[in-house]
mmCIF file of the C-alpha atoms, coordinates in Angstrom:
data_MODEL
# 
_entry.id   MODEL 
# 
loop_
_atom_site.group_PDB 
_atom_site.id 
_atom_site.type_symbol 
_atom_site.label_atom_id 
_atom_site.label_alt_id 
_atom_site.label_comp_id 
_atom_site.label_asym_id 
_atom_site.label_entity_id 
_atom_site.label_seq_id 
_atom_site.pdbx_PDB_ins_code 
_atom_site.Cartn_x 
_atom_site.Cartn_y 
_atom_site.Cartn_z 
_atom_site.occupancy 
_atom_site.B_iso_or_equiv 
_atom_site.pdbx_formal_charge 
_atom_site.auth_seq_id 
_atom_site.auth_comp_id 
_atom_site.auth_asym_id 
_atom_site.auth_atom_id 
_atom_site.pdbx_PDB_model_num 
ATOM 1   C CA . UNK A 1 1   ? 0.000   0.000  0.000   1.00 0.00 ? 1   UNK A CA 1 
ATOM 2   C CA . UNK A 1 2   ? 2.540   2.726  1.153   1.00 0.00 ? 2   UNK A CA 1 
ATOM 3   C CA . UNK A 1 3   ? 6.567   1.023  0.350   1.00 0.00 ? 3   UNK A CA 1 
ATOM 4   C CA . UNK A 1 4   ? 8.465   2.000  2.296   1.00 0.00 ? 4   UNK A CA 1 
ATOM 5   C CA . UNK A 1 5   ? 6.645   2.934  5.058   1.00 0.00 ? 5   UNK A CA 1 
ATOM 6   C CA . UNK A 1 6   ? 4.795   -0.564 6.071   1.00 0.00 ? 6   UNK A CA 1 
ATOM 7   C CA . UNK A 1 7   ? 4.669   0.433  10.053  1.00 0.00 ? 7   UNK A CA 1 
ATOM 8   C CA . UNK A 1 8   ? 1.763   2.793  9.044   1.00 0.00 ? 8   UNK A CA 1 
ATOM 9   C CA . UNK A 1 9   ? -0.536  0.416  7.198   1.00 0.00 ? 9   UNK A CA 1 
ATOM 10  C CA . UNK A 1 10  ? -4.149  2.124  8.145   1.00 0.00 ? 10  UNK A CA 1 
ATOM 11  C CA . UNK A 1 11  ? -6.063  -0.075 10.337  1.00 0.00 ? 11  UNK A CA 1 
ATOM 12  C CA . UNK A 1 12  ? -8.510  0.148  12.920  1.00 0.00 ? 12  UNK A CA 1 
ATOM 13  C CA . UNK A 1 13  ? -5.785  1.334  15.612  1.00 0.00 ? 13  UNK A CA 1 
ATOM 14  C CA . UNK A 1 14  ? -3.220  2.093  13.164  1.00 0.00 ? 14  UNK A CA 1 
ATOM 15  C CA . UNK A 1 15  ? -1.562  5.615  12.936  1.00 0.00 ? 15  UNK A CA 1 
ATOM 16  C CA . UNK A 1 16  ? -3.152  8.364  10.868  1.00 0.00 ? 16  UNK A CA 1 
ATOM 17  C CA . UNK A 1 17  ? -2.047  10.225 7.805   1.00 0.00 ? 17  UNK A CA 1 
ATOM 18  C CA . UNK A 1 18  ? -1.891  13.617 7.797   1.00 0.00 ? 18  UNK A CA 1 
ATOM 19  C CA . UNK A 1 19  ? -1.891  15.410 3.828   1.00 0.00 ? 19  UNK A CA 1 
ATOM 20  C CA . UNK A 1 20  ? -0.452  18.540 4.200   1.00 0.00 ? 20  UNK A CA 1 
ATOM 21  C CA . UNK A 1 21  ? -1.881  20.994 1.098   1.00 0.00 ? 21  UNK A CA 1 
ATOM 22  C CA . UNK A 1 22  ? 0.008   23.903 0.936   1.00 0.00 ? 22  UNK A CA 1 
ATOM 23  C CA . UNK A 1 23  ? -1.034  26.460 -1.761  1.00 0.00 ? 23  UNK A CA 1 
ATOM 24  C CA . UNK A 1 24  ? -0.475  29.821 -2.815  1.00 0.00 ? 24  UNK A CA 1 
ATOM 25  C CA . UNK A 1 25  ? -2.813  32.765 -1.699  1.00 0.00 ? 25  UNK A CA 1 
ATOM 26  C CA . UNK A 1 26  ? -5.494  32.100 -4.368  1.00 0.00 ? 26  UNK A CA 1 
ATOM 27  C CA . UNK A 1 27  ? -5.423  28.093 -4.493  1.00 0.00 ? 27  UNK A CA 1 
ATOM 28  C CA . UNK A 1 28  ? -9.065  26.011 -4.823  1.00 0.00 ? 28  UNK A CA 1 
ATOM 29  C CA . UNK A 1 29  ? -9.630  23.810 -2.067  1.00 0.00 ? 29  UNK A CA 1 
ATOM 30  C CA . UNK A 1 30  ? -11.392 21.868 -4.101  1.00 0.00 ? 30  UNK A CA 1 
ATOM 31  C CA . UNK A 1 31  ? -8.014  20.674 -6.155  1.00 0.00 ? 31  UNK A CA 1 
ATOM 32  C CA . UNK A 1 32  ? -7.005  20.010 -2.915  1.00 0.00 ? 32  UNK A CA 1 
ATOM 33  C CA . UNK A 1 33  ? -9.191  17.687 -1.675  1.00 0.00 ? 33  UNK A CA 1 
ATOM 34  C CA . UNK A 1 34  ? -9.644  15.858 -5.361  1.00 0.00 ? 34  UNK A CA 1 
ATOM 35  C CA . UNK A 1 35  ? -5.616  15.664 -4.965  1.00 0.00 ? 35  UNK A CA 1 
ATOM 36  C CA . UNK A 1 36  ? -6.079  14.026 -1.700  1.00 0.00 ? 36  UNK A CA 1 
ATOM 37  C CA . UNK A 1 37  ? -9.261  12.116 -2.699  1.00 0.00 ? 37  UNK A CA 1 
ATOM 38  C CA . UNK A 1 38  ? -6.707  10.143 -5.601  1.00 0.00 ? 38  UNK A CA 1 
ATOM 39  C CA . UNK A 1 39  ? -3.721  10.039 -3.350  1.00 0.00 ? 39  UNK A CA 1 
ATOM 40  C CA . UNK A 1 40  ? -5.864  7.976  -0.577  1.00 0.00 ? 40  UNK A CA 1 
ATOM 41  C CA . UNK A 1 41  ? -7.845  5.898  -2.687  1.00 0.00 ? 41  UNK A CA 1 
ATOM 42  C CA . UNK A 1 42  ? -4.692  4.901  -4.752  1.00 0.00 ? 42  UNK A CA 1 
ATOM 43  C CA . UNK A 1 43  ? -2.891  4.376  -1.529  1.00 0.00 ? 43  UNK A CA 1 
ATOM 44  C CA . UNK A 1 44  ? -5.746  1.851  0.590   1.00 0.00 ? 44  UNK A CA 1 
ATOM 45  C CA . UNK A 1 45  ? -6.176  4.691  3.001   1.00 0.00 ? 45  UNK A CA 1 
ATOM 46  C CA . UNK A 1 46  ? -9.717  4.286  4.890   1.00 0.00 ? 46  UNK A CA 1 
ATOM 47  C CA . UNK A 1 47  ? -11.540 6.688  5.916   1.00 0.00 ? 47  UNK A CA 1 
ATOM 48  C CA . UNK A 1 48  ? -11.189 8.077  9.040   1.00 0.00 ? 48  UNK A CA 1 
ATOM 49  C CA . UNK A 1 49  ? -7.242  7.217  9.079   1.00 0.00 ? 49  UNK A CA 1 
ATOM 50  C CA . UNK A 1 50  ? -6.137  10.468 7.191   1.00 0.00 ? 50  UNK A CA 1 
ATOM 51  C CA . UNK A 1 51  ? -6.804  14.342 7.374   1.00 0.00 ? 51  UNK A CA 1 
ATOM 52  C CA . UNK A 1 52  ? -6.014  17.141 5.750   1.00 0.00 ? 52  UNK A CA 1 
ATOM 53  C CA . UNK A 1 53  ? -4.416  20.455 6.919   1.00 0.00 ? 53  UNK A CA 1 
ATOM 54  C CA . UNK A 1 54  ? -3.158  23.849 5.600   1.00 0.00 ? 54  UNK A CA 1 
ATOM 55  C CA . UNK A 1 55  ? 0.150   25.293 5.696   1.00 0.00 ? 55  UNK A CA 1 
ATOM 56  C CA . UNK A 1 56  ? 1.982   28.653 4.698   1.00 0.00 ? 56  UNK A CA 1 
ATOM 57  C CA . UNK A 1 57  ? -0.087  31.422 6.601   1.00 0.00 ? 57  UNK A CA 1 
ATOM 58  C CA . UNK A 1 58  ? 1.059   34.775 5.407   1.00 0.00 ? 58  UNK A CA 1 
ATOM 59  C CA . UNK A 1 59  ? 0.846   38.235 7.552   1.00 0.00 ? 59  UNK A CA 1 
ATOM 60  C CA . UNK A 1 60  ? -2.770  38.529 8.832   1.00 0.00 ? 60  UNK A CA 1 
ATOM 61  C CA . UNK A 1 61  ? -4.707  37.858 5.812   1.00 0.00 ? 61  UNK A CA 1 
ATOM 62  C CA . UNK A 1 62  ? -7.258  35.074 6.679   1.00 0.00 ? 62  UNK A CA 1 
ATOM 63  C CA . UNK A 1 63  ? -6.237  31.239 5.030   1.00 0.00 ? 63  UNK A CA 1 
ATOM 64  C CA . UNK A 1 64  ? -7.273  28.196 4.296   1.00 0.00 ? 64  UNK A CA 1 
ATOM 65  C CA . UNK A 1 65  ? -8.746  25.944 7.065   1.00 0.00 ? 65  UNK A CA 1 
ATOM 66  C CA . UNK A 1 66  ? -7.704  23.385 9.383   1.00 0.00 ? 66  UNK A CA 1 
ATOM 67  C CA . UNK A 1 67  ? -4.079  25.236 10.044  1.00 0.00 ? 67  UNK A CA 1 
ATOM 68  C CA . UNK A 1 68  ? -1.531  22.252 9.909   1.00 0.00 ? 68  UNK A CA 1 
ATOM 69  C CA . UNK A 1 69  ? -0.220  23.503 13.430  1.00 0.00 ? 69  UNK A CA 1 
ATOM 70  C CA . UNK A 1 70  ? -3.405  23.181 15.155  1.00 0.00 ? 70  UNK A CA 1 
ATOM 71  C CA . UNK A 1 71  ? -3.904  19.793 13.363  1.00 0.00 ? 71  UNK A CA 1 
ATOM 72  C CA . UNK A 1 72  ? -0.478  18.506 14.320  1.00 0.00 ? 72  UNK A CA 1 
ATOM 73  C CA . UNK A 1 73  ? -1.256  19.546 18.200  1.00 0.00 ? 73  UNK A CA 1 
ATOM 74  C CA . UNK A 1 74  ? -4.565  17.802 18.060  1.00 0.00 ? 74  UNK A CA 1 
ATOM 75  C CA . UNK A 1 75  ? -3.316  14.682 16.733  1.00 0.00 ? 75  UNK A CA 1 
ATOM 76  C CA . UNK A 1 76  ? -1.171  14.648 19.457  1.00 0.00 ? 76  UNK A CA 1 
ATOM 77  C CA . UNK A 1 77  ? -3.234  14.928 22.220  1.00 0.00 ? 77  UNK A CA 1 
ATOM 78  C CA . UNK A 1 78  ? -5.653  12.625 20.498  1.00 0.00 ? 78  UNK A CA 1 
ATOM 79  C CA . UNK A 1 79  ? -2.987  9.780  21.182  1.00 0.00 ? 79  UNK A CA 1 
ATOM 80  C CA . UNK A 1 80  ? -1.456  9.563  18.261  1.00 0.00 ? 80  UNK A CA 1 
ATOM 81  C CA . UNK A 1 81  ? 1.859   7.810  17.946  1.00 0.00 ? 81  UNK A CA 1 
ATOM 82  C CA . UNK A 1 82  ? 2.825   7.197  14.460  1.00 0.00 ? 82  UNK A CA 1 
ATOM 83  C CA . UNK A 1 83  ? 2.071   10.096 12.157  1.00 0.00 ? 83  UNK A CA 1 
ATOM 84  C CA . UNK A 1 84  ? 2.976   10.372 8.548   1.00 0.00 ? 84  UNK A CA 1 
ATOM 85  C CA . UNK A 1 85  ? 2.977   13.050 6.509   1.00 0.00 ? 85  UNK A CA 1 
ATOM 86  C CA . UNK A 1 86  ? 3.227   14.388 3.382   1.00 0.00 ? 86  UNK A CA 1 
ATOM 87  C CA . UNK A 1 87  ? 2.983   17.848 1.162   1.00 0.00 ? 87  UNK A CA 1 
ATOM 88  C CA . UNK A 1 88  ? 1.700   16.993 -2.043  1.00 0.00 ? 88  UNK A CA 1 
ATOM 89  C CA . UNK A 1 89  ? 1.929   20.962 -3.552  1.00 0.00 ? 89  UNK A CA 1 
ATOM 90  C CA . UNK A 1 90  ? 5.743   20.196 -3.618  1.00 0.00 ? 90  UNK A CA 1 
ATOM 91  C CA . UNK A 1 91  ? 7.612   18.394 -6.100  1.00 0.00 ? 91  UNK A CA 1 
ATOM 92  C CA . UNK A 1 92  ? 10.407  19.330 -4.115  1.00 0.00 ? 92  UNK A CA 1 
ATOM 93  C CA . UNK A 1 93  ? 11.599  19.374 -0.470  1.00 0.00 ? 93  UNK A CA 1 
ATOM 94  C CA . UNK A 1 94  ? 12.265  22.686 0.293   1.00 0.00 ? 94  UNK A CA 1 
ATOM 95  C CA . UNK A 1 95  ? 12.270  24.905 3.570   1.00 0.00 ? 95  UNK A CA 1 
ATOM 96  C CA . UNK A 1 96  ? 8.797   24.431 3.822   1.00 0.00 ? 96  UNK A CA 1 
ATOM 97  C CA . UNK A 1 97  ? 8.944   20.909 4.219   1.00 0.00 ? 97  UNK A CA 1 
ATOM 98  C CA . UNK A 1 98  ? 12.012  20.207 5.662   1.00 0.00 ? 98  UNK A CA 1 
ATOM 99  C CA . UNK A 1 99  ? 11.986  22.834 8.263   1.00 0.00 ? 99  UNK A CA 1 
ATOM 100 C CA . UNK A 1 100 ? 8.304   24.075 8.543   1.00 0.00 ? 100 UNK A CA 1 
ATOM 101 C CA . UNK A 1 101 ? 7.048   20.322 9.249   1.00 0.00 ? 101 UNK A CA 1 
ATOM 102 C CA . UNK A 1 102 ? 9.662   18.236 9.291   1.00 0.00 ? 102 UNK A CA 1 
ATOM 103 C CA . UNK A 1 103 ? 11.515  19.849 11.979  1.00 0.00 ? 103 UNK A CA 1 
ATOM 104 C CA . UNK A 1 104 ? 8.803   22.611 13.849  1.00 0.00 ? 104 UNK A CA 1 
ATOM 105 C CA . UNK A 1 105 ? 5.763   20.454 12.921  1.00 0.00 ? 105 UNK A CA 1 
ATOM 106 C CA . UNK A 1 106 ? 7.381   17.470 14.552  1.00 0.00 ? 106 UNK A CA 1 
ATOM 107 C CA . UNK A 1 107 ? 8.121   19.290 17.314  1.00 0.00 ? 107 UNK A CA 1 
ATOM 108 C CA . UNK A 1 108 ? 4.582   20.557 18.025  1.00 0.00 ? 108 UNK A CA 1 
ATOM 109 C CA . UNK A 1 109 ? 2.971   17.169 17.509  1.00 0.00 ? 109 UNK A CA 1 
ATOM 110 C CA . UNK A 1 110 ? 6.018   15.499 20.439  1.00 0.00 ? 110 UNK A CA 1 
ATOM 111 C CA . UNK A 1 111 ? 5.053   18.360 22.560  1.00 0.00 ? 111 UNK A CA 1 
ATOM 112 C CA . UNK A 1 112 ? 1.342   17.617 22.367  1.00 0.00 ? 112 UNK A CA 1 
ATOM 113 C CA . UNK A 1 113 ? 2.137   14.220 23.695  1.00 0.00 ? 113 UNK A CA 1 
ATOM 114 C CA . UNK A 1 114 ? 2.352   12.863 19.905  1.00 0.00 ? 114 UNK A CA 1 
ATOM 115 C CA . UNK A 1 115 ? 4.561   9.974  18.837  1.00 0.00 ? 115 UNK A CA 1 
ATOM 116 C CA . UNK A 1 116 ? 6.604   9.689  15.766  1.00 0.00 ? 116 UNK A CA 1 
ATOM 117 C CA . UNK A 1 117 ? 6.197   11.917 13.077  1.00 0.00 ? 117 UNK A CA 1 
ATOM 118 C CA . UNK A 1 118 ? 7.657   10.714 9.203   1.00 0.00 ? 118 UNK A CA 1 
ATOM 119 C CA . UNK A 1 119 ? 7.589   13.018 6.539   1.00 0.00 ? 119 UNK A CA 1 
ATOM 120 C CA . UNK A 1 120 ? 7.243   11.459 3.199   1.00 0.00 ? 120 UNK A CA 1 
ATOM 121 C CA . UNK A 1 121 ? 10.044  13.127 0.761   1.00 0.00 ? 121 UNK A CA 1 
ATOM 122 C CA . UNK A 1 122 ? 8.620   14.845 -1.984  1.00 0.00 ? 122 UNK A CA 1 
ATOM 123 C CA . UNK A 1 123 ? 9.571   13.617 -5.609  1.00 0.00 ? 123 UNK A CA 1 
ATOM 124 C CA . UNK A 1 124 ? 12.430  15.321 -5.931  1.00 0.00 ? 124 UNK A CA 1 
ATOM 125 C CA . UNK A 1 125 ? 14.670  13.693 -8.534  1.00 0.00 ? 125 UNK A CA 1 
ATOM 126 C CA . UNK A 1 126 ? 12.685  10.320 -8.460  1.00 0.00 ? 126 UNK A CA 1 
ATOM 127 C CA . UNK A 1 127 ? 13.326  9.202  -12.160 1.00 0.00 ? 127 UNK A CA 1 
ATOM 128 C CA . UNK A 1 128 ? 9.338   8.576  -12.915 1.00 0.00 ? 128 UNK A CA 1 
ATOM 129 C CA . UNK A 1 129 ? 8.860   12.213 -12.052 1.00 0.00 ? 129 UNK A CA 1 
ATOM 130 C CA . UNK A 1 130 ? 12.016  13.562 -13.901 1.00 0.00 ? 130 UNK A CA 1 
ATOM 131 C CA . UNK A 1 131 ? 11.140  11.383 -17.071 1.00 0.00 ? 131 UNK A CA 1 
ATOM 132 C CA . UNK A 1 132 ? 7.267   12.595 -16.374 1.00 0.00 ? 132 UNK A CA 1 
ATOM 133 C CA . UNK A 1 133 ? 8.910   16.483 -16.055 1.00 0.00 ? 133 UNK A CA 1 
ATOM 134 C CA . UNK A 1 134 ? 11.047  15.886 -19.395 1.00 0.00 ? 134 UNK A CA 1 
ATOM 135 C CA . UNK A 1 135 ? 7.611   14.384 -21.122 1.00 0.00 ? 135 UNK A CA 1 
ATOM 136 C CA . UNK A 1 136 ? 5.441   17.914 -20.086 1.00 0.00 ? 136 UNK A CA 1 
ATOM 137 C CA . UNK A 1 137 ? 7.862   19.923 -21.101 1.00 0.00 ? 137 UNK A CA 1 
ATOM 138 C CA . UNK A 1 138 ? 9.091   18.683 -24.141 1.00 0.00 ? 138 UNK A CA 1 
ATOM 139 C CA . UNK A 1 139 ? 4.566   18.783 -25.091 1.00 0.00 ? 139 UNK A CA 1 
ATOM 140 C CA . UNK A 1 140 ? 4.342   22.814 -24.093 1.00 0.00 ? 140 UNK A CA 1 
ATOM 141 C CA . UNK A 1 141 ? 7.500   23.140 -26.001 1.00 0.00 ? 141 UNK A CA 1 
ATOM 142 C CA . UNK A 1 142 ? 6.328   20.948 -29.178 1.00 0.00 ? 142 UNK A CA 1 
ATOM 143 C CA . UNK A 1 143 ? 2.518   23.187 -29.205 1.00 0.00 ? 143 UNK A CA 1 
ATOM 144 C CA . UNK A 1 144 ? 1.824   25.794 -31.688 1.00 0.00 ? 144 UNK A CA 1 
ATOM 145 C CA . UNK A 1 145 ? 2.904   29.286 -30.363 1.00 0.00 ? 145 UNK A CA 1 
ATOM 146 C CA . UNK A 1 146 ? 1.927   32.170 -32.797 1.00 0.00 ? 146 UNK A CA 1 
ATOM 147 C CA . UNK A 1 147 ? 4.981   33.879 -31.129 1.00 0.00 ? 147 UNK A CA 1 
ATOM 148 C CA . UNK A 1 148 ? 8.781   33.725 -32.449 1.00 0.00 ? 148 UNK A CA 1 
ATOM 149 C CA . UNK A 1 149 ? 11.410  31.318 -31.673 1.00 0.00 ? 149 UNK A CA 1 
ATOM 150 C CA . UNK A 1 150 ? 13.357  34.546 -30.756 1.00 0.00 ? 150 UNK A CA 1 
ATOM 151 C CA . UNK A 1 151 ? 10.286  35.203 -27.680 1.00 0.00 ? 151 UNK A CA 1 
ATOM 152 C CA . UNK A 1 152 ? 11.245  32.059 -26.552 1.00 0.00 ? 152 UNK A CA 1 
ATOM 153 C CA . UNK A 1 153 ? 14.841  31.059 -26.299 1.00 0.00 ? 153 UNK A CA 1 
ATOM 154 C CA . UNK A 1 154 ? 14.061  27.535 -24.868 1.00 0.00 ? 154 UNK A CA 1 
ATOM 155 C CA . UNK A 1 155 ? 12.166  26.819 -27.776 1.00 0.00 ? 155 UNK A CA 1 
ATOM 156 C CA . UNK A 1 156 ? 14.506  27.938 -30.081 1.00 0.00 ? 156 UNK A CA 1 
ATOM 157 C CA . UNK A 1 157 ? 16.964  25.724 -28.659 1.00 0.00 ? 157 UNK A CA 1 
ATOM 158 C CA . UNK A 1 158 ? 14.819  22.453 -28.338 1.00 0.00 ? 158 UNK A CA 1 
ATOM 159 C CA . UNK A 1 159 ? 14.112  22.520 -32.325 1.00 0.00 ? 159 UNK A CA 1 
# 
């Protein structure tokens, strides 16, 4: 169901799954949850063994709802032991991910009497997503554009 990570097959009394969405200011939730919706149901998730939280609050304008910080706290206190987690808006670990909840959020769900916390790496240089990356953009750079090669340097140099 999950390689790699065979300790957190969801049972009755197994550990939860936590799918981090973080978006920028304007995101849908809906493409959220529909990302979320595929990545459980492709995984054997159940319901009721995964949730979904927010991340990347800016300043004070108002965001997207639960805040992974809150969620991470609850889960702890809820009992929790073995949490894994994962930020499918990345393709790449970066600060956020690392740092924000692979460091801090683990922290805040140990300090809410929570367990173990795994973050799932993002796809990085996994060569399905590289080949998948070469595939798109060799598509947007084979379409019709009614501008010149000379707009578009990358194009220029892929012909």
């Amino acid at each position: 169901m999950l390689p790699g990570y065979k300790d957190f097959a969801p049972t009755a009394l197994a550990p939860k799954v936590n799918v981090l969405n973080v978006k920028m200011r304007y995101c849908d939730p809906a493409h959220c949850f529909k990302t979320v919706q595929a990545f459980v149901k492709a995984a054997g998730i159940p319901a009721g063994q995964y949730s979904v939280s927010f991340q990347s609050r800016l300043g004070r304008d108002p965001w997207l709802k639960p805040y992974t910080d809150h969620v991470l706290a609850d889960l702890g206190r809820a009992g929790v032991k073995k949490l894994l987690v994962m930020c499918p808006a990345f393709v790449s670990d970066c600060l956020e991910t690392i740092e924000e909840i692979g460091l801090r959020g683990r922290d805040t769900f140990r300090a809410a009497d929570g367990g173990e916390l795994t973050l799932i790496p993002c796809l990085n240089d996994h060569p399905r997503w590289v080949e998948t990356l070469e595939k798109m953009a060799n598509n947007w750079l084979a379409r019709p554009n009614p501008r010149s090669a000379a707009e578009h340097p990358a194009r220029a140099q892929a012909r």
